[in-house]
PDB file with one MODEL, atoms N, CA, C and O in Angstrom:
MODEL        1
ATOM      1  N   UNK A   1     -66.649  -7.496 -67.841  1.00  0.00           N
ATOM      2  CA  UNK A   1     -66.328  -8.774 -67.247  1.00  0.00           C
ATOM      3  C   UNK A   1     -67.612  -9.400 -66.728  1.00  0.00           C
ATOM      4  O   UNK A   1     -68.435  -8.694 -66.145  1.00  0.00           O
ATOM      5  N   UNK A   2     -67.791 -10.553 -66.897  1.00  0.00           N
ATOM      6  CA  UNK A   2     -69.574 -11.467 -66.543  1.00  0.00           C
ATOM      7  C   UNK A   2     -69.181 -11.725 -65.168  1.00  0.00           C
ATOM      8  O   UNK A   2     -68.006 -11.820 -64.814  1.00  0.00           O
ATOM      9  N   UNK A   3     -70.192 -11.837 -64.398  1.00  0.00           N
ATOM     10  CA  UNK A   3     -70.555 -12.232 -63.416  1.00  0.00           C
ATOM     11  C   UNK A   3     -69.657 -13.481 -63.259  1.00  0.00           C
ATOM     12  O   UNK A   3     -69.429 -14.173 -64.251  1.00  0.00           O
ATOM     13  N   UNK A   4     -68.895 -13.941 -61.486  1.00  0.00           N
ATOM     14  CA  UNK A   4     -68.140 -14.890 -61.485  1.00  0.00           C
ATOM     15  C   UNK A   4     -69.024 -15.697 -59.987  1.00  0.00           C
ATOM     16  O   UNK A   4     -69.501 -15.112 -59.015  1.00  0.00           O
ATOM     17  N   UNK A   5     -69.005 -16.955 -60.227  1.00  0.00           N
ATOM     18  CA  UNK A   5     -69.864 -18.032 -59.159  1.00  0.00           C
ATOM     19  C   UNK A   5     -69.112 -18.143 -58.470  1.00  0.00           C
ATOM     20  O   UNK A   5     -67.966 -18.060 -58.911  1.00  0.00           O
ATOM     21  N   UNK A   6     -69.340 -18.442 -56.715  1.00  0.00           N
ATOM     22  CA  UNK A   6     -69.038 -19.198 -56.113  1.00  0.00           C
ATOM     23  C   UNK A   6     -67.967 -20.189 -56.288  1.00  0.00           C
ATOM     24  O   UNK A   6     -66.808 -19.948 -55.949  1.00  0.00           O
ATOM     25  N   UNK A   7     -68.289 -21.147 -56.740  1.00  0.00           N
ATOM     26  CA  UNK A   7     -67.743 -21.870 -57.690  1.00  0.00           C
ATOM     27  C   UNK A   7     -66.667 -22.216 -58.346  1.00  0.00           C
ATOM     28  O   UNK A   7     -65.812 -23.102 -58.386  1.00  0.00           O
ATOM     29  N   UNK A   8     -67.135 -20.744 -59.103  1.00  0.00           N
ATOM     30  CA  UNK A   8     -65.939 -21.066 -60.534  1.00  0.00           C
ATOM     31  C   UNK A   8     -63.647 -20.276 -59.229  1.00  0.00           C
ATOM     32  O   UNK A   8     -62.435 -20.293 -59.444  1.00  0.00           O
ATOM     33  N   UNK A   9     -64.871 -19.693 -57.834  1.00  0.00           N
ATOM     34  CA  UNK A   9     -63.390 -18.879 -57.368  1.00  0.00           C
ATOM     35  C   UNK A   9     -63.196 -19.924 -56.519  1.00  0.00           C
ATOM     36  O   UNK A   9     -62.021 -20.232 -56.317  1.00  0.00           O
ATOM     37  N   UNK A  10     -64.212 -20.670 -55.864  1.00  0.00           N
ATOM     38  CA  UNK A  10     -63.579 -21.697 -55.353  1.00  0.00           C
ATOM     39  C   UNK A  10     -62.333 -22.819 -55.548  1.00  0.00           C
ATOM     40  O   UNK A  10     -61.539 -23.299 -54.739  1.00  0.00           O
ATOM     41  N   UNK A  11     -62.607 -23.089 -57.560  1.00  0.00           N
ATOM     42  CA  UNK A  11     -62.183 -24.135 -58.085  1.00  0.00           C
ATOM     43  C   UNK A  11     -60.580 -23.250 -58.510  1.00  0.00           C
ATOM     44  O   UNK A  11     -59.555 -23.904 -58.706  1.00  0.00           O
ATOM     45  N   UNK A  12     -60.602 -21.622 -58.607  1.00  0.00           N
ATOM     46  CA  UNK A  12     -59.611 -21.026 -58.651  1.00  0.00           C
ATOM     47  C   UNK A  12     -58.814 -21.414 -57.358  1.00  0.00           C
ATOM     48  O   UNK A  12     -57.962 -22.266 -57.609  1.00  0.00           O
ATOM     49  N   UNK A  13     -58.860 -20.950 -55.787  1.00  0.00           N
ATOM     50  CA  UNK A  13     -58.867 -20.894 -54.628  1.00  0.00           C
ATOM     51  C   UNK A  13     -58.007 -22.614 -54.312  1.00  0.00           C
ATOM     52  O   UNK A  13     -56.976 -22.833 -53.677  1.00  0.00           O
ATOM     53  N   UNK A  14     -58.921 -23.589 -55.038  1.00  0.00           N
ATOM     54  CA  UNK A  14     -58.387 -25.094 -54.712  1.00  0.00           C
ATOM     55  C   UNK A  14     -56.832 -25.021 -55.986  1.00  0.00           C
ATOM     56  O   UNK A  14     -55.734 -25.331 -55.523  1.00  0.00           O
ATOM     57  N   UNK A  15     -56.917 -24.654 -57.309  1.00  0.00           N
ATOM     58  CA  UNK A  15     -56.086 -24.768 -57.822  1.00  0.00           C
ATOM     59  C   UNK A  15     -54.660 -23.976 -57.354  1.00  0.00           C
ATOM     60  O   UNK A  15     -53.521 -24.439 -57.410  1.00  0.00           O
ATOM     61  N   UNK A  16     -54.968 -22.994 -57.003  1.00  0.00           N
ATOM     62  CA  UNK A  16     -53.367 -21.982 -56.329  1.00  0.00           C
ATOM     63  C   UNK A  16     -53.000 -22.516 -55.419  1.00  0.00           C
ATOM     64  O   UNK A  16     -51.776 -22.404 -55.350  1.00  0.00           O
ATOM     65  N   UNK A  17     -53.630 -23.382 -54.191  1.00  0.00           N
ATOM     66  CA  UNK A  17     -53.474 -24.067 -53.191  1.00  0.00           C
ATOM     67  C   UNK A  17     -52.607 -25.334 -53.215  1.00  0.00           C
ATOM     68  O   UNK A  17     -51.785 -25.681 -52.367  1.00  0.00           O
ATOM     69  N   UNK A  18     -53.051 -26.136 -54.682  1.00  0.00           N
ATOM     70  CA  UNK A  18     -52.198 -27.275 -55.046  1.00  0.00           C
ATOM     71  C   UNK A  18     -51.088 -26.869 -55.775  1.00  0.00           C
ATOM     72  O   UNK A  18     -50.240 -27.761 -55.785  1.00  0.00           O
ATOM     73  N   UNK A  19     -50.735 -25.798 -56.436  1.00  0.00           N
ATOM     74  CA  UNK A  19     -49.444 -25.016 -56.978  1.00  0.00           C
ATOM     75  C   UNK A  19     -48.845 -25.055 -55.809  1.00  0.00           C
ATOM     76  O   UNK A  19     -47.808 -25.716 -55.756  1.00  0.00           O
ATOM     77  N   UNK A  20     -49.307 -24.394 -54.619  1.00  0.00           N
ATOM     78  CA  UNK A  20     -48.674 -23.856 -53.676  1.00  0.00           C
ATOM     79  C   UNK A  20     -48.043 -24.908 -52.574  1.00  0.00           C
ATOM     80  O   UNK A  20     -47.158 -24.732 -51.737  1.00  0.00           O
ATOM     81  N   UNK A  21     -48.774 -25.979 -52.868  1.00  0.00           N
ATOM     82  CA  UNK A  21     -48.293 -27.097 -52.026  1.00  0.00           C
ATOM     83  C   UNK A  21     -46.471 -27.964 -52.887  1.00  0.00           C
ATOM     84  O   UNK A  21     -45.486 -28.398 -52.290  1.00  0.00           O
ATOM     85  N   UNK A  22     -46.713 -27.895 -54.216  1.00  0.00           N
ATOM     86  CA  UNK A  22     -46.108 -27.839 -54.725  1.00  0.00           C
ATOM     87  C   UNK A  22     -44.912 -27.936 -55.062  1.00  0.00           C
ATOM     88  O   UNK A  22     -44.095 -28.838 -55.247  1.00  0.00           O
ATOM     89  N   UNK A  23     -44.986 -25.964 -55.146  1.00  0.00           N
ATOM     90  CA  UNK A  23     -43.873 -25.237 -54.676  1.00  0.00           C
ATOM     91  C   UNK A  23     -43.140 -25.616 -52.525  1.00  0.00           C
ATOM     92  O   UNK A  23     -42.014 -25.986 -52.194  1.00  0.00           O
ATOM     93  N   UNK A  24     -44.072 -25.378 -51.824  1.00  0.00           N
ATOM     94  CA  UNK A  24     -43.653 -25.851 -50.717  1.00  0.00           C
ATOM     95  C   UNK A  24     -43.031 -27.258 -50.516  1.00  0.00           C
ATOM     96  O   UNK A  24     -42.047 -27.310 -49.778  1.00  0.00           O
ATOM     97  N   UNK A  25     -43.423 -28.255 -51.006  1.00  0.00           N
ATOM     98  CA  UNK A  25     -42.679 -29.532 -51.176  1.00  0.00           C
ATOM     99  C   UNK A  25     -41.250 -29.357 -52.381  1.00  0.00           C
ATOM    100  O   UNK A  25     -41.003 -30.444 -52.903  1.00  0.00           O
ATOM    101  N   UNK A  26     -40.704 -28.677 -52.670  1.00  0.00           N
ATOM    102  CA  UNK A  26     -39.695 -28.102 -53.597  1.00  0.00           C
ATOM    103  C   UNK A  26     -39.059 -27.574 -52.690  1.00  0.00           C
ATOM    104  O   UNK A  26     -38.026 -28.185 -52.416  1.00  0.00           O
ATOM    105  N   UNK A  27     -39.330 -26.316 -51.867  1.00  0.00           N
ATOM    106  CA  UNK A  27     -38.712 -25.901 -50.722  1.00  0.00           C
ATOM    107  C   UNK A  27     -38.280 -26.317 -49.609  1.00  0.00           C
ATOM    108  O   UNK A  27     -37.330 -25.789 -49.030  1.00  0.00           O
ATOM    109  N   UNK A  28     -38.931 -27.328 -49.167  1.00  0.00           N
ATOM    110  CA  UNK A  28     -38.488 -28.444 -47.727  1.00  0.00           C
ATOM    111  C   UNK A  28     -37.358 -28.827 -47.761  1.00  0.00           C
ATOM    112  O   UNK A  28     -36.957 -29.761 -48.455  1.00  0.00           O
ATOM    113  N   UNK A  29     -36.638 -28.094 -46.946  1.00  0.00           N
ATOM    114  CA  UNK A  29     -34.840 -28.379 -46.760  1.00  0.00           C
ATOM    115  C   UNK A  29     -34.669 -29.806 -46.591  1.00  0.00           C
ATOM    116  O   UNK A  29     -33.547 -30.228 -46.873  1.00  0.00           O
ATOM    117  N   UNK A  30     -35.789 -30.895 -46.077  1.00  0.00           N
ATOM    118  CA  UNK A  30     -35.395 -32.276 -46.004  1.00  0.00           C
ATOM    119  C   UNK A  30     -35.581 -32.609 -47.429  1.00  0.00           C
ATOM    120  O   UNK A  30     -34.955 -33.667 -47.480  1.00  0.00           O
ATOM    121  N   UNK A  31     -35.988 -32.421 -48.508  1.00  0.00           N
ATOM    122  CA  UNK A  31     -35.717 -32.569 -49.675  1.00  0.00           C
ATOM    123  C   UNK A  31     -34.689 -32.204 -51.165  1.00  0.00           C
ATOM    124  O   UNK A  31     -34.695 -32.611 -52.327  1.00  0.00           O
ATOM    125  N   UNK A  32     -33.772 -31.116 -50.291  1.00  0.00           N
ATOM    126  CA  UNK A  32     -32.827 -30.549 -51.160  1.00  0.00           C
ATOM    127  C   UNK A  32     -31.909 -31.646 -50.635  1.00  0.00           C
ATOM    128  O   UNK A  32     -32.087 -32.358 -49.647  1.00  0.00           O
ATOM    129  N   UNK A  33     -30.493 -31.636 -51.833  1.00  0.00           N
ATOM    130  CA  UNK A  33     -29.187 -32.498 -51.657  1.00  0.00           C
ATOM    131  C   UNK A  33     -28.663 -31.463 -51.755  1.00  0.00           C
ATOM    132  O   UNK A  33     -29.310 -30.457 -52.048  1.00  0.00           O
ATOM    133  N   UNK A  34     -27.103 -31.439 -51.495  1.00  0.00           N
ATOM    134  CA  UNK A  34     -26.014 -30.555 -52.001  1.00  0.00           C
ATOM    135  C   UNK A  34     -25.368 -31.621 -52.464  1.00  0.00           C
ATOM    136  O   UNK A  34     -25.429 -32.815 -52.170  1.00  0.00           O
ATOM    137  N   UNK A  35     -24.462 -30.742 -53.573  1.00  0.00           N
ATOM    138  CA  UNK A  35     -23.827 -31.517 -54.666  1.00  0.00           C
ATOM    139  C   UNK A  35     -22.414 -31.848 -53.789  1.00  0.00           C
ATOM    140  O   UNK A  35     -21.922 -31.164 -52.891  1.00  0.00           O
ATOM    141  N   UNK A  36     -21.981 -32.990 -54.292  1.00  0.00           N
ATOM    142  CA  UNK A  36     -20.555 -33.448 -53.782  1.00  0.00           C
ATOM    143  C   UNK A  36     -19.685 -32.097 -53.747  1.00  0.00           C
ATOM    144  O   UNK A  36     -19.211 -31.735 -52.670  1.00  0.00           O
ATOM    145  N   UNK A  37     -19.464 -31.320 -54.962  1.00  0.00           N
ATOM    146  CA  UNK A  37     -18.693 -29.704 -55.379  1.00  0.00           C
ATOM    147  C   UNK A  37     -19.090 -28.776 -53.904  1.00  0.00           C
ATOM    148  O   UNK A  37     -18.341 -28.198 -53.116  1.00  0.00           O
ATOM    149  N   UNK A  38     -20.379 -28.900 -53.924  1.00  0.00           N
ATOM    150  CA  UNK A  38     -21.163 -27.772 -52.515  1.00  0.00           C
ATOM    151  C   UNK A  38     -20.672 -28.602 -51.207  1.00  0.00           C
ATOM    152  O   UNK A  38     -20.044 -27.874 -50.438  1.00  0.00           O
ATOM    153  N   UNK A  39     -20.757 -29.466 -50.921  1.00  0.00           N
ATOM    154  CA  UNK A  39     -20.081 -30.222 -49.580  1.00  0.00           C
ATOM    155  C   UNK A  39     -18.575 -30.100 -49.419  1.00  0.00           C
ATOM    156  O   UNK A  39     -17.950 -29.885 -48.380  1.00  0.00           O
ATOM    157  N   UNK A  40     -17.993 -30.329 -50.979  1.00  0.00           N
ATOM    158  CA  UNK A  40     -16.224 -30.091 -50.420  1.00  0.00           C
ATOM    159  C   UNK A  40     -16.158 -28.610 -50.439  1.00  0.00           C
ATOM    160  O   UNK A  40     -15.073 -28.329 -49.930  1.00  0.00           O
ATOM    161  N   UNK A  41     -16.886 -27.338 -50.830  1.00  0.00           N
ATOM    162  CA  UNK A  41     -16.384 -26.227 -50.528  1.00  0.00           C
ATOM    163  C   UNK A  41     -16.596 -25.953 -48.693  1.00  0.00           C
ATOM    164  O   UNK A  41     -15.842 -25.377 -47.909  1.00  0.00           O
ATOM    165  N   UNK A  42     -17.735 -26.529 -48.492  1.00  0.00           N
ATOM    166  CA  UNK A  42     -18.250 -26.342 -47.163  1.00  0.00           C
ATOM    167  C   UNK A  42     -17.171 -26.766 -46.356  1.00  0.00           C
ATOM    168  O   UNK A  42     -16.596 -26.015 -45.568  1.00  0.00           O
ATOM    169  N   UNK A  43     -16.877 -27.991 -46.543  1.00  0.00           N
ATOM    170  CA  UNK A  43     -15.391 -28.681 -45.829  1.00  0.00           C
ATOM    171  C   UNK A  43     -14.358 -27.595 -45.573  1.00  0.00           C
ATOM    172  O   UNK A  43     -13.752 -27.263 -44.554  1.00  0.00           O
ATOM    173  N   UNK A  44     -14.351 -27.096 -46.968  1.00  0.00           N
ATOM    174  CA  UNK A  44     -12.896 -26.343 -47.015  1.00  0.00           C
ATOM    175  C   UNK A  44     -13.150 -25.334 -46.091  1.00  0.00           C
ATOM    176  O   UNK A  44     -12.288 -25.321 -45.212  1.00  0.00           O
ATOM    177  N   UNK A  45     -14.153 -24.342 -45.938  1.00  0.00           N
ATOM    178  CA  UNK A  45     -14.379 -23.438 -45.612  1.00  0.00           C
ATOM    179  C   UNK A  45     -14.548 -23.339 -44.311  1.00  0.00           C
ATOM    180  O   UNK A  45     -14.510 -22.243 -43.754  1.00  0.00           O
ATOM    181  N   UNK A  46     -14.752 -24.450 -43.673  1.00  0.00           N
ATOM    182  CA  UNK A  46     -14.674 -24.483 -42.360  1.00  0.00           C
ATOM    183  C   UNK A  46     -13.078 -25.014 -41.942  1.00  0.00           C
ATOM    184  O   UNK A  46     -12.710 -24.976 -40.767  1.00  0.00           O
ATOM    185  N   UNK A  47     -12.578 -25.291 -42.558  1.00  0.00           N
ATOM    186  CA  UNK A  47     -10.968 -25.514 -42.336  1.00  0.00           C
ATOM    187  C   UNK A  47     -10.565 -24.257 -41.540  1.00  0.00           C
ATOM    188  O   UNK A  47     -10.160 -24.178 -40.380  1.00  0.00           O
ATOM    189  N   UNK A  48     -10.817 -23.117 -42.627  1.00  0.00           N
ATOM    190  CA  UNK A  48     -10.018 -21.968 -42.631  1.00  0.00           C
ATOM    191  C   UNK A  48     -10.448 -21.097 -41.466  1.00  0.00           C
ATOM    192  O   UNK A  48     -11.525 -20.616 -41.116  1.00  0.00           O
ATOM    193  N   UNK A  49      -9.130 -21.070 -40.963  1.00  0.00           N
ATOM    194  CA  UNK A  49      -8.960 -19.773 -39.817  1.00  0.00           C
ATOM    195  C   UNK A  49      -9.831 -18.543 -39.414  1.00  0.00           C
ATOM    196  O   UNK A  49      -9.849 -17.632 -40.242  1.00  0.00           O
ATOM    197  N   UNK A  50     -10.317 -18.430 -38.650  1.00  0.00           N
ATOM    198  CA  UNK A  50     -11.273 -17.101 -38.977  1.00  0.00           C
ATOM    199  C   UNK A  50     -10.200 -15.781 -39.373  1.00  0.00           C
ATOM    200  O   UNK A  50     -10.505 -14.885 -40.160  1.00  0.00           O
ATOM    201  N   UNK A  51      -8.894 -15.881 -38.649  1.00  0.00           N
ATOM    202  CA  UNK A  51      -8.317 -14.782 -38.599  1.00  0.00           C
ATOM    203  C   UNK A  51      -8.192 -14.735 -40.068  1.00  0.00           C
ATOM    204  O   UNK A  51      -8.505 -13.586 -40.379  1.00  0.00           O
ATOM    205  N   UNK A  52      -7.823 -15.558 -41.368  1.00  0.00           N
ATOM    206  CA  UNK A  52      -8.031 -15.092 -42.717  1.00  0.00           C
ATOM    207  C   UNK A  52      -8.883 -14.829 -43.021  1.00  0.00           C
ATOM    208  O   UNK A  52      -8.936 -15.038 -44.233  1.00  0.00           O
ATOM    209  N   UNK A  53     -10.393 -14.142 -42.401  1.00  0.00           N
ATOM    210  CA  UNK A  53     -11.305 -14.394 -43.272  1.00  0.00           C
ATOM    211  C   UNK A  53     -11.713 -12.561 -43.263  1.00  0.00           C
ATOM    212  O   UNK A  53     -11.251 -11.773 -42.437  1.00  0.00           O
ATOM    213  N   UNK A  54     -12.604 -12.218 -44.312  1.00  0.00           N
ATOM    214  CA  UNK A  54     -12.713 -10.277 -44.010  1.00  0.00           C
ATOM    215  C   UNK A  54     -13.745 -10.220 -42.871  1.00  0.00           C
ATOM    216  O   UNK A  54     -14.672 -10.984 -42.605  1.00  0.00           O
ATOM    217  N   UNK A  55     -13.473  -9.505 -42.492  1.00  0.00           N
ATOM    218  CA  UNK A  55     -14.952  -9.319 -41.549  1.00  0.00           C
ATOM    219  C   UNK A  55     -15.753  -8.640 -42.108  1.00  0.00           C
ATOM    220  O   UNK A  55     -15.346  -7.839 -42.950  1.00  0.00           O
ATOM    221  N   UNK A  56     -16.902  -8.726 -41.867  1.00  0.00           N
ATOM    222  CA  UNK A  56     -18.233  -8.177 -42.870  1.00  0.00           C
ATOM    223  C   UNK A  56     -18.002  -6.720 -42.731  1.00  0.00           C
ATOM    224  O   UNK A  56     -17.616  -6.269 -43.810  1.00  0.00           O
ATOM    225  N   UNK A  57     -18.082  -5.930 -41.928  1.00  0.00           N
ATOM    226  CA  UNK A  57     -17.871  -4.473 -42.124  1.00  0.00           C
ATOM    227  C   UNK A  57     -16.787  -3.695 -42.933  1.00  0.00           C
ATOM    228  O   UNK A  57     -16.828  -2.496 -43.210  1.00  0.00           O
ATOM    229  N   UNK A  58     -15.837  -4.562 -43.255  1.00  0.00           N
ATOM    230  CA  UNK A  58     -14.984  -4.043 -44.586  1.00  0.00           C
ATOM    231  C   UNK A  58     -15.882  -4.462 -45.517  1.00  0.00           C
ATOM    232  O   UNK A  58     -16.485  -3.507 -46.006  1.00  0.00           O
ATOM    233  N   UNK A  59     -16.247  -5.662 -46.008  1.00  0.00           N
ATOM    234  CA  UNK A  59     -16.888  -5.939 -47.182  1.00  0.00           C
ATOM    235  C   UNK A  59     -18.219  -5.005 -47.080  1.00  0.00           C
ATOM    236  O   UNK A  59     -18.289  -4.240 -48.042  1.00  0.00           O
ATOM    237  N   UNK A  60     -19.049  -4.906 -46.362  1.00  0.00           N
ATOM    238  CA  UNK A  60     -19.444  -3.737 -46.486  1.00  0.00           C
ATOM    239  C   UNK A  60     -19.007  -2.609 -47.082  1.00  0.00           C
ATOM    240  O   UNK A  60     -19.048  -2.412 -48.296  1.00  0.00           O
ATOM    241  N   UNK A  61     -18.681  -2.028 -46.451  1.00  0.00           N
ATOM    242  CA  UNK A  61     -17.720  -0.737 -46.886  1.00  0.00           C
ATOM    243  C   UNK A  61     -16.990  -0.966 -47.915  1.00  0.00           C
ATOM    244  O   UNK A  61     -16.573   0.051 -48.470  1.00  0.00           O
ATOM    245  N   UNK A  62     -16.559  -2.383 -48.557  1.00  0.00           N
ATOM    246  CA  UNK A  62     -16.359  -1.865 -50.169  1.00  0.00           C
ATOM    247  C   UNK A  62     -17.355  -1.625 -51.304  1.00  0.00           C
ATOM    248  O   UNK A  62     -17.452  -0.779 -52.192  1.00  0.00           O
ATOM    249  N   UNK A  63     -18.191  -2.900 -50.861  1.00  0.00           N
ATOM    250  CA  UNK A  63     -19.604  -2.691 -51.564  1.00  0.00           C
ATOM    251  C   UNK A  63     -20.705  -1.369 -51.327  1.00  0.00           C
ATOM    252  O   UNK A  63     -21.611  -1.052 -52.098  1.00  0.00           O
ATOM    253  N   UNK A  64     -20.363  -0.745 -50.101  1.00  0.00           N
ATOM    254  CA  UNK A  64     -20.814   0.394 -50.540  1.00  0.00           C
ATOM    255  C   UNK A  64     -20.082   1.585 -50.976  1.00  0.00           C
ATOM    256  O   UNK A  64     -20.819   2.566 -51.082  1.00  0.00           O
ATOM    257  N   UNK A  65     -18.620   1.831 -51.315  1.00  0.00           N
ATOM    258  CA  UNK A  65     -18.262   2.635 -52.151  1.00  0.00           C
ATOM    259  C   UNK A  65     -18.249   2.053 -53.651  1.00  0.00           C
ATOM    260  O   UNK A  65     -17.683   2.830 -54.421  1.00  0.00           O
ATOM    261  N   UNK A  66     -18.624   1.138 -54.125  1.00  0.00           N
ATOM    262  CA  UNK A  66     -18.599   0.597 -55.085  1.00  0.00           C
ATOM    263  C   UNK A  66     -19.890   1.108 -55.726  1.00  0.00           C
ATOM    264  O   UNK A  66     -20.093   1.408 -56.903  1.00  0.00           O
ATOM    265  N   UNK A  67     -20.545   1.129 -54.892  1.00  0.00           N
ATOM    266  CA  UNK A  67     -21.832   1.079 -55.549  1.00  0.00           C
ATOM    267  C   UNK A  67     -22.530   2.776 -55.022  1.00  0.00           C
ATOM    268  O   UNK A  67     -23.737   3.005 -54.936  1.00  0.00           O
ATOM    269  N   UNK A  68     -21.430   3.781 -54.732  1.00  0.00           N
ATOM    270  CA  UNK A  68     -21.646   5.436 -54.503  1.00  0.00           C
ATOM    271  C   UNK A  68     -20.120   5.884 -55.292  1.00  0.00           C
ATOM    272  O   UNK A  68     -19.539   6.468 -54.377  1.00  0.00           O
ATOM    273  N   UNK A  69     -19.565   5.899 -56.013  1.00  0.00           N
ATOM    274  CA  UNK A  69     -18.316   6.258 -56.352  1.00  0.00           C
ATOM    275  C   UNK A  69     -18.320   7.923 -56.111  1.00  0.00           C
ATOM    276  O   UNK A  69     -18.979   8.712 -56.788  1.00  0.00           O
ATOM    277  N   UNK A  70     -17.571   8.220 -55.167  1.00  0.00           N
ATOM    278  CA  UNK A  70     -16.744   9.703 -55.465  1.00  0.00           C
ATOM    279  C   UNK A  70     -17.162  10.062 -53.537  1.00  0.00           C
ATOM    280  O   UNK A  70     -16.669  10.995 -52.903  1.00  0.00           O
ATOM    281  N   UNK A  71     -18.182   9.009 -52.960  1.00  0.00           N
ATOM    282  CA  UNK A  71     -18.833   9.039 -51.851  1.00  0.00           C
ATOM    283  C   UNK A  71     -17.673   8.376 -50.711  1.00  0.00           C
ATOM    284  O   UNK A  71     -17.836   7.164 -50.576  1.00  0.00           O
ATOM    285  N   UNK A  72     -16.475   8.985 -49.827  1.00  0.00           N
ATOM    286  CA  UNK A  72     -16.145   8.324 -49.151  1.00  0.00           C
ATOM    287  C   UNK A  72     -16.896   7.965 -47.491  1.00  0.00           C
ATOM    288  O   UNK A  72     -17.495   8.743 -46.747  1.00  0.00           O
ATOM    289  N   UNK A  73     -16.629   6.715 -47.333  1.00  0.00           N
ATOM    290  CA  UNK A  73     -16.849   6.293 -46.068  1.00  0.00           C
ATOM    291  C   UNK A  73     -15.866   6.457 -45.062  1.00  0.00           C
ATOM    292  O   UNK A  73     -16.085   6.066 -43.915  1.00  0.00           O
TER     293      UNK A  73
ENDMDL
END
């Protein structure tokens, strides 16, 4: 591998930087929408009762015998 300048890692260093700005302007939650579909589930979902809802430590506990079979919890 030849010898690398100053320079040439700098102009590397500036280019990942403007990718990276990029990507960060892609990520800025003030720039995402949700789709009309993603807002009426949200609606719905806050409708519903907590008492219908699983509580995470069962869903847990299915997903982890699911994923150990013969392993009870």
């Amino acid at each position: 591998m030849g010898a690398v300048t100053l320079e040439q890692v700098n102009r590397n260093v500036m280019a990942i930087k403007q990718e990276l700005d990029v990507i960060r302007a892609y990520t800025e939650e003030e720039n995402m929408e949700l789709s009309g579909e993603t807002k009426k589930q949200i609606e719905e979902s806050r409708k519903r009762p907590l008492s219908e809802m699983i509580p995470y430590k069962e869903i847990e506990k299915k997903f982890l015998r699911a994923s150990r079979p013969g392993i009870s919890l």
